[in-house]
Every structure is written in C-alpha cells, then in structure tokens.
N, C-alpha and C positions, 0 to 999 in steps of 0.2 A: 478467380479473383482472390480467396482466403487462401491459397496454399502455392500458388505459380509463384516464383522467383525466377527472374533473369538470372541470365547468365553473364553479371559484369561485376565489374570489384565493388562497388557499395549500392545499393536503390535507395530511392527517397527515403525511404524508411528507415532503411538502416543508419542512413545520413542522420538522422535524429535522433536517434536514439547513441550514437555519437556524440552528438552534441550535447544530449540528457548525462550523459557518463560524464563531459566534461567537466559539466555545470557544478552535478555532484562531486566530481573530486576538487572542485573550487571550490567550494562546501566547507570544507574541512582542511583546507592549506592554510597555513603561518601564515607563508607571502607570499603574496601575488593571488592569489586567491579571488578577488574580486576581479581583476582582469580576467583571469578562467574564467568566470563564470561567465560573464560578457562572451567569452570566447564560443562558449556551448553554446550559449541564444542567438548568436548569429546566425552560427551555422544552422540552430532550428531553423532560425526566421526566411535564410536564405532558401531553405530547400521548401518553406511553406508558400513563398512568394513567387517561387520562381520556375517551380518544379509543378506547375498545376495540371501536366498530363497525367499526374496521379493519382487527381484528386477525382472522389466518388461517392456518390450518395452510398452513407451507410446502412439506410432502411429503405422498407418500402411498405405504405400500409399506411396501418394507423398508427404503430410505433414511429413512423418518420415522421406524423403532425406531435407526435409528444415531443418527440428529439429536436422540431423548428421550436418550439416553444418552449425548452430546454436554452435553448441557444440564445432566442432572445431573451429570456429571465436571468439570462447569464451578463447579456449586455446592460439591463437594466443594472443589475447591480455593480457593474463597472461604473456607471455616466452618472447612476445616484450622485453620487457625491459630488460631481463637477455642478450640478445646480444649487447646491447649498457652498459652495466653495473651500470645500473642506477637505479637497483631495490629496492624500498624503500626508494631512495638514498636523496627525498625531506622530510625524517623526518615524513612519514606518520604513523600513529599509525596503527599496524594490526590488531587492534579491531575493527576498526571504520567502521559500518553497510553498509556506501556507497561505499568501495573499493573492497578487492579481496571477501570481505565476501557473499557481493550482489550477485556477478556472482555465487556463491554457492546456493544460496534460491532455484532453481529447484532441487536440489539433495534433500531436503527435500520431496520434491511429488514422482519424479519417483524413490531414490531408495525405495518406500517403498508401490509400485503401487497395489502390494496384497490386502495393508491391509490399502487400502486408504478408507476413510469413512469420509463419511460428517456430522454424526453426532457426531464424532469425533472433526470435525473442529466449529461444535455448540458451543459443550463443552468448548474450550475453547476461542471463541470469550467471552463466554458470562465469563470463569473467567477474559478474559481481561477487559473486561466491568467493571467488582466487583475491579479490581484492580486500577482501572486507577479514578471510583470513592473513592473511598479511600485513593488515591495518591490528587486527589483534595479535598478534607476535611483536607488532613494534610499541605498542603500548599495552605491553605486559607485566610491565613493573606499574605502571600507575592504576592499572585497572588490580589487581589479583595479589601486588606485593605490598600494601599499604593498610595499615590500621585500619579497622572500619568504627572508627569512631568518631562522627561527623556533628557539625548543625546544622542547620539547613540550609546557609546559604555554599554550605562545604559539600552538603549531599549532593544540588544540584550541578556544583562544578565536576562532580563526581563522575555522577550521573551521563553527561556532556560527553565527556572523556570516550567513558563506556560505549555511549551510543556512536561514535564514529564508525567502530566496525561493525559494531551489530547491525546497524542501519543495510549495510552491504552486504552484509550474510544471511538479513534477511529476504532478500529479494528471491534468494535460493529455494523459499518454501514452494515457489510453485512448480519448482522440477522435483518436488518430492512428490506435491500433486498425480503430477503427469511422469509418475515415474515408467511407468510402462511404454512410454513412448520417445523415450529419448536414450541417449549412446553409454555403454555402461560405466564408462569413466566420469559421466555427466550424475550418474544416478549416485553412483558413491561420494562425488566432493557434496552432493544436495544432502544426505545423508549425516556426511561429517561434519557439513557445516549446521545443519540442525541441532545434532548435539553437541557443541560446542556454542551455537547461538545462544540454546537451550540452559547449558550450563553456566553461562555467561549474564544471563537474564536474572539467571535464581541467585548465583554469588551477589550481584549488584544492587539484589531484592527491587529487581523491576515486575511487578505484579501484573500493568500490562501486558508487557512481552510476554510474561509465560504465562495466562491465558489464551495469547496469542498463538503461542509456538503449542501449546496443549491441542488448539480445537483443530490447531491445520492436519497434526498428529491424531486426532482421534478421525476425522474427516479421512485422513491417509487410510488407516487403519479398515474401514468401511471398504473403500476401494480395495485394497490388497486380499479381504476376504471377499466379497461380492464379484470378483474379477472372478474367483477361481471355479475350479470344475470340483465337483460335487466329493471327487475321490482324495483332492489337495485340501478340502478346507477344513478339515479337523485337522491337518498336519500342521495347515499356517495359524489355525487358531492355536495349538500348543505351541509353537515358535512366538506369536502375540504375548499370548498367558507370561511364557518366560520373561521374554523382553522388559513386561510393566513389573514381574516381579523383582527379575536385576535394578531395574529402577530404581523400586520401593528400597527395594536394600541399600543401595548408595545412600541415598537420601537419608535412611534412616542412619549409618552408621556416622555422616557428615552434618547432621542436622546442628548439632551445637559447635560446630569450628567452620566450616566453608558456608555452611546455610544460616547460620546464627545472625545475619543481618535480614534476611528473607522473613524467619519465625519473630523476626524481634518489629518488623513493620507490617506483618499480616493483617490487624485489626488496626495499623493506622488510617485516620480518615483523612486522606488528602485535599478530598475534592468538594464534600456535600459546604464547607462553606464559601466556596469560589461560588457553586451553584444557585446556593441563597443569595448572593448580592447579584447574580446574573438575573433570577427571578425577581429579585425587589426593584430592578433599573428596568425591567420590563414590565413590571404588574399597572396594571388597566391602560397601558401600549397596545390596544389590538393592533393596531397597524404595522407596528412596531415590529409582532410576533407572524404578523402574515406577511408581511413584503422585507422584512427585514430592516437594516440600518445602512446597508450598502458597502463597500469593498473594506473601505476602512471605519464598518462600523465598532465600539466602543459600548463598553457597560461600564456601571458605577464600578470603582472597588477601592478604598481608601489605601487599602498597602501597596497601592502601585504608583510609580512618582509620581504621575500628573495626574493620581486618583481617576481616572480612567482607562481599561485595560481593551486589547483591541483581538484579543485569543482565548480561547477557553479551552481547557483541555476535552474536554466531552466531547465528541466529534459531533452529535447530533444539536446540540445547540450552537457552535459553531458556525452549522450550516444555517439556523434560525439565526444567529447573530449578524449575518451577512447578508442571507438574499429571503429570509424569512418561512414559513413555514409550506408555504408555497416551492419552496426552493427544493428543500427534505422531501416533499414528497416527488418530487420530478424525481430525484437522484435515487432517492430507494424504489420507488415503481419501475427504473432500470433494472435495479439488480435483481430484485425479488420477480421479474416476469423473468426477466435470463434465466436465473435463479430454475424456475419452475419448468421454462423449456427443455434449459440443460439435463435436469435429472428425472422429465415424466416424457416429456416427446423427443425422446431421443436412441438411437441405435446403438450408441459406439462408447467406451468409456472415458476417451477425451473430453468430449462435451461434459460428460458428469463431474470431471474432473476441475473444469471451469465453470459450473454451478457451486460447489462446494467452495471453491476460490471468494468466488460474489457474498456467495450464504454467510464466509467468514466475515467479508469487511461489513454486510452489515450488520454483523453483533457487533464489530470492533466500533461503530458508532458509539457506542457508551462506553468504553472504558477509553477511548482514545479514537483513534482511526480519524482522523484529520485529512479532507482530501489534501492534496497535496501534489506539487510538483515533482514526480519521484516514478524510477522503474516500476513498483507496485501499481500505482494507479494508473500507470498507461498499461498495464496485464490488465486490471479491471475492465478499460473501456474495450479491450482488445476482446476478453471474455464475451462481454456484454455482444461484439458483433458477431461471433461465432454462437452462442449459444440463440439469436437471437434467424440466426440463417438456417431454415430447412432441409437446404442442400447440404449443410455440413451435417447436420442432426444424424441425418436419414442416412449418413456414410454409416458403412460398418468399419471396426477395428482395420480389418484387412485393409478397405478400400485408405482410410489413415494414413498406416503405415509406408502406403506406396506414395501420399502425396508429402511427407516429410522425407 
C-alpha cells in the first residue's frame, strides 16, 4: 500500500498533485491565473470523486478514532459560519491557500492511499525545486538589484516578490531530509536549492525562513552523522565543522552589504503587537478559545480596513482562530505521536527522516507555519501516514531502498 506504484502514465495521486502544481503556479501568474488555479482543483476534485478505488482508511486503532474526529472538527468549522450567516461574508478570496483550501490538503494523501508513493513525492519536490530556481533567475533584478530601503508597505511588496520562488524552493528541504534515499542529481539540486533558498531568506531579512531553513539543516546534519559507521564519523564531523565555519565567514565578511537588511531587522518586533489585539478580541471568549470562530473567523485589529482581520501570522493561533484550541491539539497530537514513532519505534532512517520533517513544522507553529494549501503540507500528512505504519517502521534501510 505505502510504496507499490502501478505501472501506468499518472495514479490518482499523482493526478493530484498535478493539480496542487497547477493551482500553485496559478498562484503567482499576471494573467490568467485565477483560471489555473480553478484548473488544478478540478482536476483534484475530479480524481477525489471519481477515482474512489483508491481510496483507504489511513489508520487503524485508536489513531483512526482521533483522525474521525479530526475530520469532523474540521467539518464543524467549515458549516460554523453558514449558521450565523456570515460565510465569506468578510470578502475572503476562495482561492487563497490558507482558508477552506488548507483544511483540504489531507484529501490529497488519503483519497489516494493506494497509489500513495514517495517516489512519487521525489519527483516532484525535486520539479518544485527546478521551478522555484527559475522563478528566482527571472526575478533577479527585483529581488537582489534594488535598494533596500523600504517602509513597510514597500517591505511587504518586497517581500511578495521574494516569496514566489522561495515558496518553490522550499518544498526541496525534504529531499535534503531524505537525502540518503533519493537519485543523486535529486540530492544536489536539494542541496543548491537550500543554499540559495538559504541565501535568498537572509538578503530579504526573512527571519522566518531562516530559522526555517537553519532547523531543517541542523535536523539534516543529525542524520548525516548518526547514519554513519563508527570509522566515517569524525571524518563527516570535520567535513560538518568546515561547512558551518565557511558559513560563518561569508556572513561575517557580507554582514554590512548583502546582510545589512537581515542585522538591521533582527530585534524588530513584528508580531507581539498583532498578538495583543488577537488576545484582547479573545480574552473571557472561552468558547471562543476552545471551538474557535469558524473558517472565516476574524479578530479585532483597527489597522485593517474593515478593523477586523481573518489571518494571523502565528500559526498556532491561527489554528485557535479557526477551529479553536480543540483544533491545535488534534493537529499537533498527529505530529508529535508520528513525531515519536518515526524516531523511537523505528528500524530505518527514512522514517526518522519524516519525524524530524513533523518535529520541524511544529516549532514552525510560532514563527509562521500556517497549514496551508501547499506541497509542504501534503509531505506532512504523507509523513504522518508512514511514520504512523509499523510495517514501514519495522523495514530496514535495505528493505527501503528496494521499494523505491
């Protein structure tokens, strides 16, 4: 079931994730744009409605009563809003990656659990990877040739810009992950696009990103030595050593010209006062904080047109702002039991390689990490089912290798 692939030109799965590429490169086009994106969710919808010989209970146990109840807390906070009559009713765009779309991203894994395959998910990390450098070569002049002297509402268009290719470069960190298991042309563009992600985070002074792109790397780093035999790993640990002190040196000789916008935002505070008007629209809300406000729920916040905002960058309140705290902990008692499978019951260092994946997104809960409509989160729930399967756990390395 986790590793058979047919032998025909696309499986349901793949069909979707087709469609995910679309959407995303609809994403980000001038024009025509919103037709793609329509175009990708067809083709999801068509291969989720039509295609149900694929489809398959993804647990079994008492994980698959938390996952029913996961699913309905998910419906709940879709239909909230149609009984207060307020659905959509703040002008939200139904394209946009972080709303009803998000709550969708697992339908992409389990309706298609047959023909689920990870070298499948190789495949097309590694064309996000080839896209997302080619998306940064053609805005190379707006990202890296321009003054960096902004205000904010300049920063964030800035910003925007930036993120088109990074977004797609980053999808690559999980082939860095799993570098031991994938083809070695796959293992180098994951590599180059890391440092170049990596590079690309710190010029733009995105402080997210590269905590981001730091922990996937230090995560990597773990793997790369614990992998090895007893006789390699002071040679890879000096090869490590080198590595971070080349680092340090760039950084330090570029710190006041290429990094001079990074050092000059380190101690800004972007966020704690978004956070206070999130607290103050919910303080004595218990209800509010437990079941949440619903798909398009809304906090107070006076600098937003209609003085109330329907996003917050924090991923962890986010999820309290939508389906409540009830919601949060559905979604983190996935990762963190995967989490625990992947790296304590288990044989093989792929599985560990997708606990470390899980482990990262949930720290990236507080600086960012927004579920989201997006290749990333469908690796997560893909993780989540593998690390969550005995039979994959219990493979060794070898056994792996022969099913990729």
């Amino acid at each position: 079931m986790l590793y058979k692939k047919q032998n025909i030109i696309f499986t349901n799965f793949e069909w979707m994730l087709v469609g995910l590429l679309i959407y995303s490169i609809g994403v980000i086009l001038p024009k025509f744009g919103r037709p793609t994106c329509y175009l990708g969710l067809i083709i999801i919808l068509y291969n989720f409605i039509f295609q149900r010989g694929s489809h398959e209970k993804p647990f079994t146990g008492f994980i698959q009563g938390i996952f029913v109840f996961y699913l309905i807390w998910t419906v709940y906070v879709f239909i909230r809003p149609l009984f207060s009559g307020e659905f959509l009713a703040n002008n939200d765009d139904p394209l946009d990656r972080y709303l009803w779309l998000s709550y969708l991203t697992p339908l992409i894994v389990f309706s298609g659990m047959k023909n689920l395959s990870l070298k499948s998910v190789f495949n097309f990390c590694y064309i996000y990877g080839i896209l997302g450098i080619v998306l940064l070569i053609l805005n190379y002049q707006s990202i890296f040739a321009v003054q960096q002297v902004f205000n904010s509402d300049e920063y964030q268009d800035y910003i925007r810009i930036a993120g088109i290719p990074t977004d797609f470069i980053y999808a690559t960190s999980f082939l860095v992950l799993c570098y031991s298991f994938i083809k070695v042309k796959y293992r180098a563009l994951a590599f180059f696009a890391m440092v170049i992600g990596m590079t690309t985070v710190a010029f733009t002074a995105r402080r997210t990103g590269i905590f981001m792109y730091i922990l996937i790397f230090v995560f990597f780093l773990y793997l790369y030595l614990f992998s090895s035999e007893k006789g390699h790993k002071k040679r890879k640990l000096i090869f490590v050593i080198l590595i971070l002190f080349i680092g340090i040196v760039i950084f330090s000789v570029y710190e006041n010209s290429t990094f001079s916008l990074l050092l000059s935002r380190l101690e800004e505070d972007s966020r704690s006062g978004v956070e206070q008007y999130f607290f103050s629209s919910f303080n004595g809300n218990i209800s509010d904080w437990m079941f949440g406000r619903g798909i398009n729920g809304t906090y107070y916040y006076p600098f937003y047109d209609t003085n109330n905002r329907n996003i917050i960058e924090t991923g962890y309140l986010y999820i309290i702002l939508k389906g409540g705290i009830i919601h949060l902990a559905l979604f983190v008692y996935f990762l963190l039991s995967s989490t625990f499978l992947g790296l304590f019951r288990t044989n093989n260092m792929l599985t560990k390689a997708m606990a470390f994946y899980l482990f990262a997104h949930v720290l990236f809960l507080y600086p960012f990490g927004l579920p989201a409509f997006t290749l990333e989160y469908v690796i997560v729930w893909i993780c989540v089912i593998y690390c969550q399967s005995k039979t994959w756990r219990m493979k060794t390395n070898e056994e792996i290798f022969k099913c990729l």
